[in-house]
LUMFISE-876288 format. One record per atom (N, C-alpha, C): residue in three letters; x, y, z. Coordinates in steps of 0.001 Angstrom, whole numbers, plus 500000, padded with zeros to 6 digits. Example, Ala and Ser with C-alpha at 12.3 -4.5 7.8 and 13.67 -1.06 7.14 Angstrom:
BEGIN
ALA513190494310507800;ALA512300495500507800;ALA513200496700507800;SER512850497750507080;SER513670498940507140;SER512900500030507870;
This chain:
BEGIN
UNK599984824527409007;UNK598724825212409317;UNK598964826367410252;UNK599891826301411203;UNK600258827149412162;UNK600869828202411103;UNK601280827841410020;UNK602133829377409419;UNK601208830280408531;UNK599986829389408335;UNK599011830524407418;UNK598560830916408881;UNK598125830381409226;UNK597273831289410946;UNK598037832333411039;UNK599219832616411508;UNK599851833563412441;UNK600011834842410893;UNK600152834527409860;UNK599977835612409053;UNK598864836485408874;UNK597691835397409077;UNK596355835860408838;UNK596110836880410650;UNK596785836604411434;UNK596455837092412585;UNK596833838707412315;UNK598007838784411998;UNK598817840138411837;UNK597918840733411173;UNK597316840021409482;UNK596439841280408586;UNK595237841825409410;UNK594441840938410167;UNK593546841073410818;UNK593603842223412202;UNK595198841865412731;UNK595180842806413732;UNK595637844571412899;UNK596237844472412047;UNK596609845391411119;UNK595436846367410838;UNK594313845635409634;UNK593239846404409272;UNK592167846868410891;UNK592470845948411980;UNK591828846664413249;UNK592474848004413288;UNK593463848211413399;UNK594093849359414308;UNK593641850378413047;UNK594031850366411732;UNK593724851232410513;UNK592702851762410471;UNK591392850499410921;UNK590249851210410856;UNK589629851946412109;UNK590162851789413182;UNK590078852298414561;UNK590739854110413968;UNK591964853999413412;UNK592315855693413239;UNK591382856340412378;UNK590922855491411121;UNK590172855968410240;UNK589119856624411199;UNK588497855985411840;UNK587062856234412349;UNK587375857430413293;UNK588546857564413878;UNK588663858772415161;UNK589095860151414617;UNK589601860084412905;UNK589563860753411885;UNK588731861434411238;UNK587841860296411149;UNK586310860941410866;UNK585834861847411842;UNK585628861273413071;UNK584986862103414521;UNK585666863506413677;UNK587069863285414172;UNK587435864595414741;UNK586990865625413355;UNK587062865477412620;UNK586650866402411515;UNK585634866805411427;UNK584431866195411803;UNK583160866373411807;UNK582840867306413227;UNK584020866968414343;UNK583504868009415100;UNK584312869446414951;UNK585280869190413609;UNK585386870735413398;UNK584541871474413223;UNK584044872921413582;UNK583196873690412789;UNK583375874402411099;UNK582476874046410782;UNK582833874555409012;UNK582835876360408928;UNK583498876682408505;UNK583867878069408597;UNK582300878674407733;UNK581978879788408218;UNK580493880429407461;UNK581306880975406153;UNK580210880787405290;UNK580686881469404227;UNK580195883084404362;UNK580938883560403280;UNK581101885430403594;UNK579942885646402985;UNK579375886637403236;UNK577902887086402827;UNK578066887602401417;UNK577567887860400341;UNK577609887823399066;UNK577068889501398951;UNK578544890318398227;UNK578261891854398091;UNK577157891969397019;UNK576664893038396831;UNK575902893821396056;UNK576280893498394855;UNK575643893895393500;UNK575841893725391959;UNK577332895257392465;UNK578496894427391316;UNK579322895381391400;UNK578997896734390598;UNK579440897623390925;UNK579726899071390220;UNK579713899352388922;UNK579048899733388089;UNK579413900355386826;UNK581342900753386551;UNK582195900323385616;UNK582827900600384994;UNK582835902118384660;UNK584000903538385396;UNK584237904700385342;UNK583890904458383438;UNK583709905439382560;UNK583558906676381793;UNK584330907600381847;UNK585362907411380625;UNK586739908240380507;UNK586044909851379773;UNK586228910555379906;UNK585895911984379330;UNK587168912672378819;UNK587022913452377869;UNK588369914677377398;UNK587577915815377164;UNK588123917004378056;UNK588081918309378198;UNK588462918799377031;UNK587597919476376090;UNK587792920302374514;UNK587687921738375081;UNK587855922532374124;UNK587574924083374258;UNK586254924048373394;UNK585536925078373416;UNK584035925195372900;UNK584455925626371504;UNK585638926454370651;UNK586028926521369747;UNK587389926358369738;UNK587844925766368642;UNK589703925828368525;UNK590001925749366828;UNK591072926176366785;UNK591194926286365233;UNK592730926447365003;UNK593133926229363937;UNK594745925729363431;UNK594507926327362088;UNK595313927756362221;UNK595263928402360971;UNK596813927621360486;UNK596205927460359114;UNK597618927205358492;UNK597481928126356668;UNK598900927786356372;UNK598997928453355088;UNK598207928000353922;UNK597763929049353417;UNK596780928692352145;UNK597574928697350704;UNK598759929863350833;UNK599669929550349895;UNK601265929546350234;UNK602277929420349534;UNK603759929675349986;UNK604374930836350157;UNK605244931121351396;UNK605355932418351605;UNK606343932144353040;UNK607419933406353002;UNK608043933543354053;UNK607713934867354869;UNK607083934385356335;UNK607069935116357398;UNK608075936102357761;UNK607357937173358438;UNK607961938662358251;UNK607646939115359965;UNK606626938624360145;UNK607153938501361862;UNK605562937624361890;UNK605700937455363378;UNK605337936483364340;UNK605110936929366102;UNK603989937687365750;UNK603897939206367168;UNK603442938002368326;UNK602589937045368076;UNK602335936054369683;UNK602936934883369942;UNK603090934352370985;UNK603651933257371850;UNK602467932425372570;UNK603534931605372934;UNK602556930389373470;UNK601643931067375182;UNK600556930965374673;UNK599713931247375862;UNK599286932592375940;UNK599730933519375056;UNK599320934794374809;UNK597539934812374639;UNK596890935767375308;UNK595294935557374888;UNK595657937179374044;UNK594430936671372707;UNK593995937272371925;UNK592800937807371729;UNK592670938794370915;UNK591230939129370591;UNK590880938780369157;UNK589466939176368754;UNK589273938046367405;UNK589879939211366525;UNK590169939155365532;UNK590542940266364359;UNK591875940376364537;UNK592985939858365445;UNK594139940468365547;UNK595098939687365029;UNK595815940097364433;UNK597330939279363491;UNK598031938506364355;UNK597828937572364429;UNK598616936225364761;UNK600503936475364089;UNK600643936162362506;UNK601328936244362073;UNK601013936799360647;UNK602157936921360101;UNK602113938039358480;UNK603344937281357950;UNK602903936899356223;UNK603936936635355470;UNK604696938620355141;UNK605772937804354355;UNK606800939637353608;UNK605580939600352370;UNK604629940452352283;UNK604190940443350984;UNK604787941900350189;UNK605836942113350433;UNK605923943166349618;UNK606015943413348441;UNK606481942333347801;UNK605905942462346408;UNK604824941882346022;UNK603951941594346565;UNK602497941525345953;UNK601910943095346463;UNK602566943506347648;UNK601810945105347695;UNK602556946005346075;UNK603705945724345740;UNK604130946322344830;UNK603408946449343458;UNK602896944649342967;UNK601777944269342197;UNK600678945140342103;UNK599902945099343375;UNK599227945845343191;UNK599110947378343249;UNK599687948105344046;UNK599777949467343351;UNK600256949907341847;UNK600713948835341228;UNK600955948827339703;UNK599533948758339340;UNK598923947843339711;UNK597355947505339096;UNK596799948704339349;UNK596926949509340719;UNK595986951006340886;UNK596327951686339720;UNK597619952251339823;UNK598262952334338375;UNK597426952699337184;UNK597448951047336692;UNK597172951004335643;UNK595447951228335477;UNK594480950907336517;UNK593372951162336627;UNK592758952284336320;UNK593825953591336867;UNK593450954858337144;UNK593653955278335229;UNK594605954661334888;UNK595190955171333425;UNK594076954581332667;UNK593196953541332779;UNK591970953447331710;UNK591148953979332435;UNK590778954410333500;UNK589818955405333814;UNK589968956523332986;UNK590819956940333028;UNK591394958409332815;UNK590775958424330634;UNK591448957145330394;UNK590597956986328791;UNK589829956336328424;UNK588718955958329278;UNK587285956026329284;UNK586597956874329522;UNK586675958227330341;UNK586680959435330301;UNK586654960159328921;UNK588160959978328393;UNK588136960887326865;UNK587706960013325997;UNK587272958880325824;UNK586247958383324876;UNK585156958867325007;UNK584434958952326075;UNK582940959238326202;UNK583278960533325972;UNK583940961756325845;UNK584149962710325593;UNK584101962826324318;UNK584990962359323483;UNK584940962477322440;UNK583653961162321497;UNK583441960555321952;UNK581994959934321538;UNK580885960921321335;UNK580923961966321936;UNK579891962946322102;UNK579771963955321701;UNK581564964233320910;UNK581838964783320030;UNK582139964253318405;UNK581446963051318660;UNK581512962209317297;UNK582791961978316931;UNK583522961795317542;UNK584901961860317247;UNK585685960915317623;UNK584637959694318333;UNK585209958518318871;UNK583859957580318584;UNK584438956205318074;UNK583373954831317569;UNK582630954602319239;UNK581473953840318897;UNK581333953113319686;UNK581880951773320628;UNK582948951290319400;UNK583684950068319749;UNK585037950358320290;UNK585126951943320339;UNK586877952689321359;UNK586021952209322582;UNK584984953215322962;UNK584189953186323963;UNK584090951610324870;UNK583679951092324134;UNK583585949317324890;UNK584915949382324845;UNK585429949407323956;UNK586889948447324662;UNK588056949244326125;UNK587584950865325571;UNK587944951456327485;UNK587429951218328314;UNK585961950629328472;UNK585445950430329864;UNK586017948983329883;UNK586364947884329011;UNK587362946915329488;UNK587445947004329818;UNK588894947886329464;UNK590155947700329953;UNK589956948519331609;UNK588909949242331942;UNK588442949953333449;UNK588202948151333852;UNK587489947794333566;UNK587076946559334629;UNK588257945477334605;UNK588887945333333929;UNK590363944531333975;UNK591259944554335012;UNK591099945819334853;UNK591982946725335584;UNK591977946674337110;UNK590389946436337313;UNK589794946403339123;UNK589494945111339092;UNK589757943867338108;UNK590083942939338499;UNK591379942866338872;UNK592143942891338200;UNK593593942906338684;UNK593825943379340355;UNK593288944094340555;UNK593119945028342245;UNK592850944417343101;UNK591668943584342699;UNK590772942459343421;UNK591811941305343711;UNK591945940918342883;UNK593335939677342819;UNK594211939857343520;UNK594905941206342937;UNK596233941266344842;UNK595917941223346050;UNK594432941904346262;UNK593563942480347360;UNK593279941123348342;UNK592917939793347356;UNK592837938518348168;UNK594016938147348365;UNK595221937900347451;UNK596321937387348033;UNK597220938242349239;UNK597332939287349596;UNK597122940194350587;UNK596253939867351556;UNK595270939439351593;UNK594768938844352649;UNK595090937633353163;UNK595697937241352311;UNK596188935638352500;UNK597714935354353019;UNK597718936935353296;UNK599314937340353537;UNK598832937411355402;UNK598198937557356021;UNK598163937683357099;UNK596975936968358073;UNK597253936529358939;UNK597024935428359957;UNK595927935701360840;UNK594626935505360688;UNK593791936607361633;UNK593340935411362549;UNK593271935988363758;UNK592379935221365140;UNK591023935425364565;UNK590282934190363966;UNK588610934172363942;UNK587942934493365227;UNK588264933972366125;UNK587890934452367533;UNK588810935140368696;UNK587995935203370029;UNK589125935718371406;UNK589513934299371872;UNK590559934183372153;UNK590893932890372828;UNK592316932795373411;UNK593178932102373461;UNK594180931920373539;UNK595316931118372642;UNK596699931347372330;UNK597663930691371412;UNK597926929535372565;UNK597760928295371585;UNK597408926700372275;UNK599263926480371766;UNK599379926800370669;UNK601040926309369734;UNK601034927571368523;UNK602771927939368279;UNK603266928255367205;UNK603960927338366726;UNK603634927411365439;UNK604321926492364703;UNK605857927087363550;UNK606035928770363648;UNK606715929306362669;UNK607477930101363380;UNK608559931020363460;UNK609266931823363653;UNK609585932565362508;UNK609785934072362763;UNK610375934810361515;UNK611602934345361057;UNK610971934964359384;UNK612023934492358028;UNK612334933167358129;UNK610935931880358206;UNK610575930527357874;UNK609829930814356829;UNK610395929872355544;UNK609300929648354756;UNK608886928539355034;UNK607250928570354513;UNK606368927520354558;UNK605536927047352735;UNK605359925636352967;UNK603913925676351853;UNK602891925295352272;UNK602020925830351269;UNK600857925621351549;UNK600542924396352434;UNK599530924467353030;UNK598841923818354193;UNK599607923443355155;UNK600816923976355371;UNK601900924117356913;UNK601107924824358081;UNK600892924298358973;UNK600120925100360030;UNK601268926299360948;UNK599833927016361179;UNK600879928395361467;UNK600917928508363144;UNK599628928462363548;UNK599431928652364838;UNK597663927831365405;UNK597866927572366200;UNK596796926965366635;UNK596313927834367818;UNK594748927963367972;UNK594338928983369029;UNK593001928181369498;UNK593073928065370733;UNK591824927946371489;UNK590745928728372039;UNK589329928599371894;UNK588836929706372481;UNK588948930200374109;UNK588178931022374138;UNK588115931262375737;UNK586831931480376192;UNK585873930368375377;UNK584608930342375900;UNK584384929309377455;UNK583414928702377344;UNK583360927501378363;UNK583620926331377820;UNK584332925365378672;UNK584737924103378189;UNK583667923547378187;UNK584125921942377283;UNK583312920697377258;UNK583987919851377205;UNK583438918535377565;UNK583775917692377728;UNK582910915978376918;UNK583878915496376169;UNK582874914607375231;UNK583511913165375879;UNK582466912196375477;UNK583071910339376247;UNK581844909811375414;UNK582493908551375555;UNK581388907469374817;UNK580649906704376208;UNK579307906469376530;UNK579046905837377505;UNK578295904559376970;UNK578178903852377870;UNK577213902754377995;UNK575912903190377362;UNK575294902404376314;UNK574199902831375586;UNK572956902224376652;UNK572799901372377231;UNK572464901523378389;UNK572028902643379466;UNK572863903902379173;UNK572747904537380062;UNK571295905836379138;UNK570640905558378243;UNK569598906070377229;UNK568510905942378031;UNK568419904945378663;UNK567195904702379246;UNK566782905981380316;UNK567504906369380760;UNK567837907738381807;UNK568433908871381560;UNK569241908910380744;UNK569988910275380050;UNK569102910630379013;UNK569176911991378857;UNK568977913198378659;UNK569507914376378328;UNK569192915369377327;UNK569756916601377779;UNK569652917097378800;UNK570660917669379608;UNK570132918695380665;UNK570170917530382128;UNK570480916324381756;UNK571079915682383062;UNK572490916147383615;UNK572816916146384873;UNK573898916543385382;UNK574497914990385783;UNK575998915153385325;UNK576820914327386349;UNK577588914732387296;UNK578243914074387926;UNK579287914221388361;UNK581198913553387845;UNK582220914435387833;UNK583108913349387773;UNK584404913817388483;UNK585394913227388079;UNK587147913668388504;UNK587810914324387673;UNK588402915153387610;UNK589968915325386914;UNK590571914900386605;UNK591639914185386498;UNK592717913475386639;UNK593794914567386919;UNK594106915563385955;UNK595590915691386650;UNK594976916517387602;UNK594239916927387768;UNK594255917959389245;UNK593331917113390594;UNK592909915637390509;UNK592145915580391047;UNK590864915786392312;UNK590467917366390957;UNK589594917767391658;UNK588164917300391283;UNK586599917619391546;UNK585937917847391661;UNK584912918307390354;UNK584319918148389310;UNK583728918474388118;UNK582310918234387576;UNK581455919370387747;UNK579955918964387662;UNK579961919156385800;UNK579050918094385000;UNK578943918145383994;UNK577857918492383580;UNK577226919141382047;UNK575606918861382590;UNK575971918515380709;UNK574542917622380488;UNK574684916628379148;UNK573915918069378401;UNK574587918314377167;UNK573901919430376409;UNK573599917994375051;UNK574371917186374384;UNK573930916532373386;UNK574305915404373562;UNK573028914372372694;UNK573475913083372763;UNK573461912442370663;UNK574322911835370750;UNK574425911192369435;UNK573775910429368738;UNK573118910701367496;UNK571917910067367052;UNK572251908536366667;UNK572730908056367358;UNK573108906510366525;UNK573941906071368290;UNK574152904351367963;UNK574675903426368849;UNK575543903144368205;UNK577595903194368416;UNK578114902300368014;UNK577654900655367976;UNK577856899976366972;UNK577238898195367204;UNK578498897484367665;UNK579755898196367761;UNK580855897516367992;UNK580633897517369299;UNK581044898471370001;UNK581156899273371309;UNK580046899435372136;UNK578886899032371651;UNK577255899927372184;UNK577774901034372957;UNK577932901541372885;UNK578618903227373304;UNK577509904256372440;UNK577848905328373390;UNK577080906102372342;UNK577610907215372825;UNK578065908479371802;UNK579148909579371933;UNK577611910877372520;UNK578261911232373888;UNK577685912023374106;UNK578992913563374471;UNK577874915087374498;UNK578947916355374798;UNK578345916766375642;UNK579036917350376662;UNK578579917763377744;UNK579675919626378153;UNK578475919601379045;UNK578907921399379567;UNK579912921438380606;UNK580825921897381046;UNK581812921390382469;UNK581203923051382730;UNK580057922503383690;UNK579294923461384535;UNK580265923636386006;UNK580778923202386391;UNK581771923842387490;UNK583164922643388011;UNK583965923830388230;UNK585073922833388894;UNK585811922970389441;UNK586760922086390147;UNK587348922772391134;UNK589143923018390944;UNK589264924002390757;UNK590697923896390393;UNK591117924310389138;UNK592048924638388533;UNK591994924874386541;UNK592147923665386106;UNK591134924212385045;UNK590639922875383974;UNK591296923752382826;UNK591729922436382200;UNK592205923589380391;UNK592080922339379300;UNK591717922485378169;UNK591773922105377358;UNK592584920831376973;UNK591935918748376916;UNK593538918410376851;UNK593005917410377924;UNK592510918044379229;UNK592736917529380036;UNK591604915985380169;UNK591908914987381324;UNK590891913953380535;UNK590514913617382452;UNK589362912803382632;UNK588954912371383798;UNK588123911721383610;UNK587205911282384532;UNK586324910126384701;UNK585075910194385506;UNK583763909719385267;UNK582186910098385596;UNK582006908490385788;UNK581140908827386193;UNK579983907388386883;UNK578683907749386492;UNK578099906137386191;UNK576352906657386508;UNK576017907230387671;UNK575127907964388144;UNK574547908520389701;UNK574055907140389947;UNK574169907314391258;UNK573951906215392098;UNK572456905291392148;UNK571432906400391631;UNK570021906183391669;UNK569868905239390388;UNK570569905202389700;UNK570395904817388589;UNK570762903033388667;
């Protein structure tokens, strides 16, 4: 009997002392102070709006038919005026073509002339007569025909702007639809992005933003000239173009940056 006692004494003194730490465990934790929680920020920020800087016109003349270049008068970054030769195929024998066609034009002129002459002297049918003024209008077709491919011989700036890329050097041949030179205008830039369709409720033509640059990060007021008649359903985006009404630093064509909603919004 003495040997269950003295076992039972130990568990008893055991779970005392266990529950004595437990309990001074408890205290002490409870008189920790619980740290405050951090005050809870504002709804976060709208997600930046990527933009790319376009030129107001740009264009990539390329070849309409096959032909080797005879020179190549501008370079990269050269500004132009509208009407001026970019580049020129060798058309010299299509100029050859056609002064054959003057040629030959002038020579049924010349006997459509002495038909009606002699028509009037009864001395020529009616059916000489038709068939010389043919051969007159054949003839200034043929003229016509070199007259366009001759035009097609040389490279004109549609507008003033600047050479963006050459794509040819003299005595390169090309075929058709090889691009020759690409030219940007030198009007005012724009700048196009897809935004939050969301942002309809408040946009407008004629709203201004604000945004960044990227490579220069400067400074760029936008103002919205168009908005796109439709909502992507993928994206809810919606493609808007805008004016790059001022900025700070050179902006060129190419270049890409980033806008926010205004703050009021």
């Amino acid at each position: 009997m003495k040997r269950i006692a003295r076992p039972l004494g130990l568990l008893a003194l055991f779970l005392c002392v266990h529950g004595l730490g437990l309990g001074l465990g408890l205290q002490q934790a409870a008189a920790e102070p619980v740290p405050a929680r951090a005050p809870l920020q504002g709804a976060p920020t709208a997600a930046p709006v990527r933009f790319l800087v376009v030129a107001s016109q740009e264009s990539i003349l390329s070849a309409s038919v096959a032909g080797r270049f005879a020179k190549v008068p501008v370079q990269l970054g050269d500004s132009v005026r509208a009407g001026q030769v970019l580049a020129a195929f060798d058309c010299a024998e299509i100029q050859a073509r056609r002064d054959a066609a003057r040629a030959e034009a002038e020579a049924a002129r010349v006997q459509y002339e002495a038909k009606m002459k002699l028509q009037g002297l009864q001395s020529a049918a009616e059916v000489e007569v038709e068939l010389a003024a043919a051969n007159v209008n054949k003839a200034q077709s043929q003229i016509r025909i070199f007259d366009a491919q001759l035009a097609q011989c040389a490279f004109v700036a549609p507008f003033a702007g600047k050479v963006a890329r050459v794509h040819v050097k003299v005595g390169q041949g090309v075929n058709p639809g090889a691009p020759v030179v690409e030219l940007v205008g030198s009007g005012p830039l724009k700048a196009r992005m897809n935004v939050p369709s969301q942002w309809l409720a408040w946009l407008k033509p004629g709203e201004r933003l604000e945004g960044t640059v990227d490579e220069t990060g400067g400074a760029c007021g936008l103002k919205v000239t168009r908005v796109a008649g439709r909502v992507d359903a993928v994206s809810q985006t919606v493609e808007i173009e805008t004016e790059l009404a001022s900025a700070s630093g050179q902006v060129l064509p190419g270049m890409s940056g980033q806008v926010r909603a205004p703050v009021r919004r």
